[in-house]
N, C-alpha and C positions, 0 to 999 in steps of 0.2 A: 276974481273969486279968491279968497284966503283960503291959508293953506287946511285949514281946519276944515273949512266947508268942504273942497276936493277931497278930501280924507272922509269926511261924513259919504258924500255921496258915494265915493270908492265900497266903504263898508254895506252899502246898503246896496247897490247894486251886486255884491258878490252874495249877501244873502238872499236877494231877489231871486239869482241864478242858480241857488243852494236849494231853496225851496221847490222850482219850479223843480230840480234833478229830481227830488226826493216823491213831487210828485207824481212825476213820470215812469219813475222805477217802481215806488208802490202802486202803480195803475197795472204795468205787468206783469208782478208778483201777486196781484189781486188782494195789497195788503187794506186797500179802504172799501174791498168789495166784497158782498157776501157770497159764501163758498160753502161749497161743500166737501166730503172727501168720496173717494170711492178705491177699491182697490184691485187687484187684480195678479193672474200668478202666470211667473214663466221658469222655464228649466235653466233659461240665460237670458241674461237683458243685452246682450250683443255689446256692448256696451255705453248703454244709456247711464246717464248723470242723474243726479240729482239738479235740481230745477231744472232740467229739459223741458221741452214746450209737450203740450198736450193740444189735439188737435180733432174737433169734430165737424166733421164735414169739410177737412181743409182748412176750418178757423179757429185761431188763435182763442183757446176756451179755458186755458188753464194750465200747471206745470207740476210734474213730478216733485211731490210733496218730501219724500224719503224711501231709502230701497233696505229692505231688511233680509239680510242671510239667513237660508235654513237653519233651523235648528238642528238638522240630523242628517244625513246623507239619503238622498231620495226625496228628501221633500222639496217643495220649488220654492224660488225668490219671489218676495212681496212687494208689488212698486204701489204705493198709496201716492193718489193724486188726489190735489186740490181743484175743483171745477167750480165754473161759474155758475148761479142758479139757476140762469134763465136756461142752461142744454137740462133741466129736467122735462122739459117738456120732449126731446127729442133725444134723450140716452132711455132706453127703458129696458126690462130683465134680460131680454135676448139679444140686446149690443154684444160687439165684441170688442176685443182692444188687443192692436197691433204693433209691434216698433218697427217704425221706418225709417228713411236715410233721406237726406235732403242730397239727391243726388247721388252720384256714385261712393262718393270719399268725403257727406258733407256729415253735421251732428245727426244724432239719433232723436227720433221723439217718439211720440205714442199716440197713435191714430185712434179712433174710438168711432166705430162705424153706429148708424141710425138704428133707432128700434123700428120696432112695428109696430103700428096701428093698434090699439087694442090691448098690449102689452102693459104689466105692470111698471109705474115707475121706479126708478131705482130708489134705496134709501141712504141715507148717511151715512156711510162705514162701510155699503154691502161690498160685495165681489162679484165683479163680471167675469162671464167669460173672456178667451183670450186664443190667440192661435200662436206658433211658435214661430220665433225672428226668422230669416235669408239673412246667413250670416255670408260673412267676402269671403273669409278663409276657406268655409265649404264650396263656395259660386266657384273661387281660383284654384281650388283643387280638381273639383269636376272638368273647369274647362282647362286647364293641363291635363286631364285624361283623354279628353279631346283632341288634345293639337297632337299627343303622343298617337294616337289612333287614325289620324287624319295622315303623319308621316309615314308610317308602317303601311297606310293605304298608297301611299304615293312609291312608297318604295315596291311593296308589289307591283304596283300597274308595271312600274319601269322595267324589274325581270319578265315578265309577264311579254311585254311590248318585243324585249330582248328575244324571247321562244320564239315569238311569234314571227320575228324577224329571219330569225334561225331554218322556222318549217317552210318559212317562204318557199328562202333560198333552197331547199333541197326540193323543193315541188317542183321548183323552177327551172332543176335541173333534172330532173326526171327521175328522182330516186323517190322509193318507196309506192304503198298503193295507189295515194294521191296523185303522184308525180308521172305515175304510166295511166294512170285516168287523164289527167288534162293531155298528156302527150302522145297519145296511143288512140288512133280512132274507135280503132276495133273492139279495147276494153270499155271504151263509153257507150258503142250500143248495144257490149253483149248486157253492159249492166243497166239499161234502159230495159230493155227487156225484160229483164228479173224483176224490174221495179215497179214494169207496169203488171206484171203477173199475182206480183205481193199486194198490191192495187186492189186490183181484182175479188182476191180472196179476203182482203179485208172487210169488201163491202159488205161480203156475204154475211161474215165474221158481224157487222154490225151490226145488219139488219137481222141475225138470229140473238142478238142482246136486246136488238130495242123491241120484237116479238116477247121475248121471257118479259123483261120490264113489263109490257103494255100485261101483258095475263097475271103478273105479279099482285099488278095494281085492283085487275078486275078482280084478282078472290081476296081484297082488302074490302071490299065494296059487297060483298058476296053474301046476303042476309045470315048464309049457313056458316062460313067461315068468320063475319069480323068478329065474335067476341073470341076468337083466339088469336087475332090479333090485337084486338083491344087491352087484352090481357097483359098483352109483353109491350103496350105503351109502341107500340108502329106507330099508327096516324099521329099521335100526340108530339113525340120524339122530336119533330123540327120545332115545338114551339116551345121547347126545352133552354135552349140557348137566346130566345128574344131578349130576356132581361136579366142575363147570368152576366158576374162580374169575376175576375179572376181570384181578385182579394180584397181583402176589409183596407178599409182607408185606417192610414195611419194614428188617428184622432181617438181619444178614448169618449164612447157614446152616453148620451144623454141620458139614455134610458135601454134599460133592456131587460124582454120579456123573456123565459125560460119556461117550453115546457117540455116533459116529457113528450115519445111518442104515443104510450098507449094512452092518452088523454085526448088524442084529434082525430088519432087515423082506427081505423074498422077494423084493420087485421096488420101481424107485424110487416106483410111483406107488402101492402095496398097503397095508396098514394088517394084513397076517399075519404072527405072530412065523415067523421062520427058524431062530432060534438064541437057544432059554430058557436057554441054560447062559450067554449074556453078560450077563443081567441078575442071575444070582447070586448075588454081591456085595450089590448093592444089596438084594436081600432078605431076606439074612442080617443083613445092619446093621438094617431096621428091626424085624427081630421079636428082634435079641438087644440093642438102643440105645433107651433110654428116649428118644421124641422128641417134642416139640410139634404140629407139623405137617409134611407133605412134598407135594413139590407135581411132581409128572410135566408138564415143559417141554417141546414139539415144536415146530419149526419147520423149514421145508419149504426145497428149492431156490426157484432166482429165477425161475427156466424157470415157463411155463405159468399158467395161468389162477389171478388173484389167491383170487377166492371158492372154486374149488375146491379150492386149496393149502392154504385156513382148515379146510375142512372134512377133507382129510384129516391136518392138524396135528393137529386134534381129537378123530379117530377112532383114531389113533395110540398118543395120549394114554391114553385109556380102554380098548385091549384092551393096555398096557402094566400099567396099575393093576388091569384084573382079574385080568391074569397075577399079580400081584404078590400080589393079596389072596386068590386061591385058593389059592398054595401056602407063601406065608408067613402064620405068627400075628403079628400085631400088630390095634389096633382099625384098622380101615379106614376108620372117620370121620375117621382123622386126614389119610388120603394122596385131596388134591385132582388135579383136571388142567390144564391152562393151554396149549389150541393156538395158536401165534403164526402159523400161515401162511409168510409171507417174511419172512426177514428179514436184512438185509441186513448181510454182515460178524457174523454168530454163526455159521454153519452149519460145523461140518468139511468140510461134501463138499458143493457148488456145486448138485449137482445130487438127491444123494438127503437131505439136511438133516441134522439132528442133533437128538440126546434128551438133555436134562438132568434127573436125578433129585436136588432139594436138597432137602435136609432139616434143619429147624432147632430150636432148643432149646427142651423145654419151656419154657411161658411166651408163648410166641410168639401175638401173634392176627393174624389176616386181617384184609385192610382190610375195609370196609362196603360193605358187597354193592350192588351196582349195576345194573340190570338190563340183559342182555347183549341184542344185537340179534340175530333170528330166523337163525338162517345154514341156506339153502336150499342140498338137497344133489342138486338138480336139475344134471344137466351138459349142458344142450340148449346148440350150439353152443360145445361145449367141445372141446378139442385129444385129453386122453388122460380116461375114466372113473377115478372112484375106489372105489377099494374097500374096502369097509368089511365084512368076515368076520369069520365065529365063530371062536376061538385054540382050537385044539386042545391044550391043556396037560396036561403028567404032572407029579405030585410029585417035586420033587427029590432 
């Protein structure tokens, strides 16, 4: 072969090799395929790139088109993505879009979870929703609070182990009252004696608390007595906390209803719907609005007794959410209650409080459950009774 023809063939197979690159790279930039864009907002992009991958259901569907700075302090960063056509069928309004980590320490991308069934499809330009990155810096600060908490635990145990070694040893040698108990016969059965005498009276001690209880119960039950217990919310009280949360999830909500109080309830201090046709609205939305979570807010006027305002904020709460769940379909595991009592500068009405129904987008979780303190719905030496009644409700 001449040298010319090696030279011919050299040049054509490096643009053989040029082409095939070029097709390759415009296959995963999706420069020869049609696209569309969509966008989405975060407080921080963790630090995702531009062309980073974009990823629905796990597959390679498209890449971080460009990321645009707020205009102003307080608004969020814009990551617009290029996507392939065929996820319209399966990105629809209520997707959301995530940045995540290929691994602990790998690139950032941005996940893009399924719509729903039924959902409108996205359009060209719009904006999805989005939840906020796990950033490392925050993950490594938290667990260095940990490992600092975990030493200080360890260093206690070890004083601790040290006392304990300490009281042994003087038990062992007969000092203190301990120490003439194990080594003293005669202090061990004068003090069996006393123990079994305190024994004794305990039983008695019991058996006159579980008599009060049992008769307590009988005049809850008592034709002539229960509407004055019904009054102050007794029987109702334990089903107060079934579906109580401690606090709102951190997520700002999808939607949210506001009413005053004197527009549902009968009286300012009653816990009985007046008027099921103002809650409506709110039920319509969640049994036809794919949602996360929703969370029935009450909080009371300023007027009047602190502990009893909690408790009727509470009771409130709950014959609101059965109202809700008896005559609307949606799961009812989703819709919590949250009674605030007073609270000061929220209320529409000073005196009879105000109800907020939010609700927020799937995706959403609750904080970590906390355990709430006992709220006694005893009203001895209280101003006005609370009422905590059955809702008489009809389908809408």
């Amino acid at each position: 072969m001449s040298r010319v023809a090696r030279l011919g063939a050299f040049i054509v197979a490096t643009l053989v090799v040029l082409a095939a690159g070029v097709f390759v790279i415009g296959g995963r930039e999706y420069l020869f395929s049609s696209t569309y864009q969509l966008k989405t907002q975060f407080d921080n992009v963790a630090g995702l790139a531009v062309g980073a991958d974009v990823q629905v259901g796990g597959v390679h569907s498209g890449n971080v088109h460009s990321i645009l700075l707020p205009h102003k302090p307080g608004d969020k960063v814009i990551v617009i993505m290029n996507l392939d056509k065929s996820t319209k069928e399966i990105i629809k309004s209520d997707s959301v879009a995530s940045i995540e980590t290929e691994g602990m320490l790998g690139n950032q991308y941005v996940a893009i979870s399924f719509g729903s069934a039924g959902q409108a499809e996205v359009k060209d330009g719009e904006t999805i929703q989005s939840v906020p990155p796990l950033e490392l810096g925050e993950l490594l600060a938290k667990t260095s609070a940990i490992l600092d908490s975990s030493q200080q635990a360890i260093l206690n145990t070890t004083l601790a182990t040290a006392h304990l070694n300490s009281v042994s040893a003087k038990i062992d040698s007969g000092q203190g009252t301990v120490g003439a108990l194990v080594n003293d016969k005669q202090v061990y059965n004068d003090l069996e004696q006393t123990t079994a005498s305190l024994q004794a009276t305990m039983v008695l001690a019991q058996a006159g608390v579980t008599d009060f209880q049992e008769n307590m119960e009988a005049l809850k039950h008592n034709f002539l007595l229960s509407g004055y217990f019904k009054k102050r919310g007794y029987e109702d009280s334990a089903g107060l906390a079934a579906n109580r949360i401690a606090e709102l999830p951190r997520s700002t909500p999808q939607k949210t209803f506001t009413y005053a109080g004197k527009q549902i309830f009968d009286d300012r201090d009653s816990a009985k719907i007046k008027d099921q046709k103002t809650l409506k609205d709110a039920g319509d939305f969640l049994a036809q609005t794919p949602f996360g979570v929703a969370v029935v807010v009450v909080s009371t006027g300023m007027d009047g007794d602190t502990q009893k305002d909690l408790v009727l904020s509470e009771a409130r709460a709950m014959v609101i959410r059965e109202y809700l769940v008896e005559n609307f379909g949606f799961d009812d595991s989703q819709l919590k209650t949250l009674g605030q009592g007073k609270q000061a500068g929220v209320n529409l009405d000073a005196d009879w409080g105000s109800i907020q129904i939010l609700i927020y987008p799937a995706g959403t979780e609750l904080p970590a459950a906390t355990p709430a303190p006992a709220v006694s719905s005893s009203t001895t030496n209280a101003d006005r009774p609370v009422q905590v009644t059955a809702v008489e409700t009809a389908k809408p």
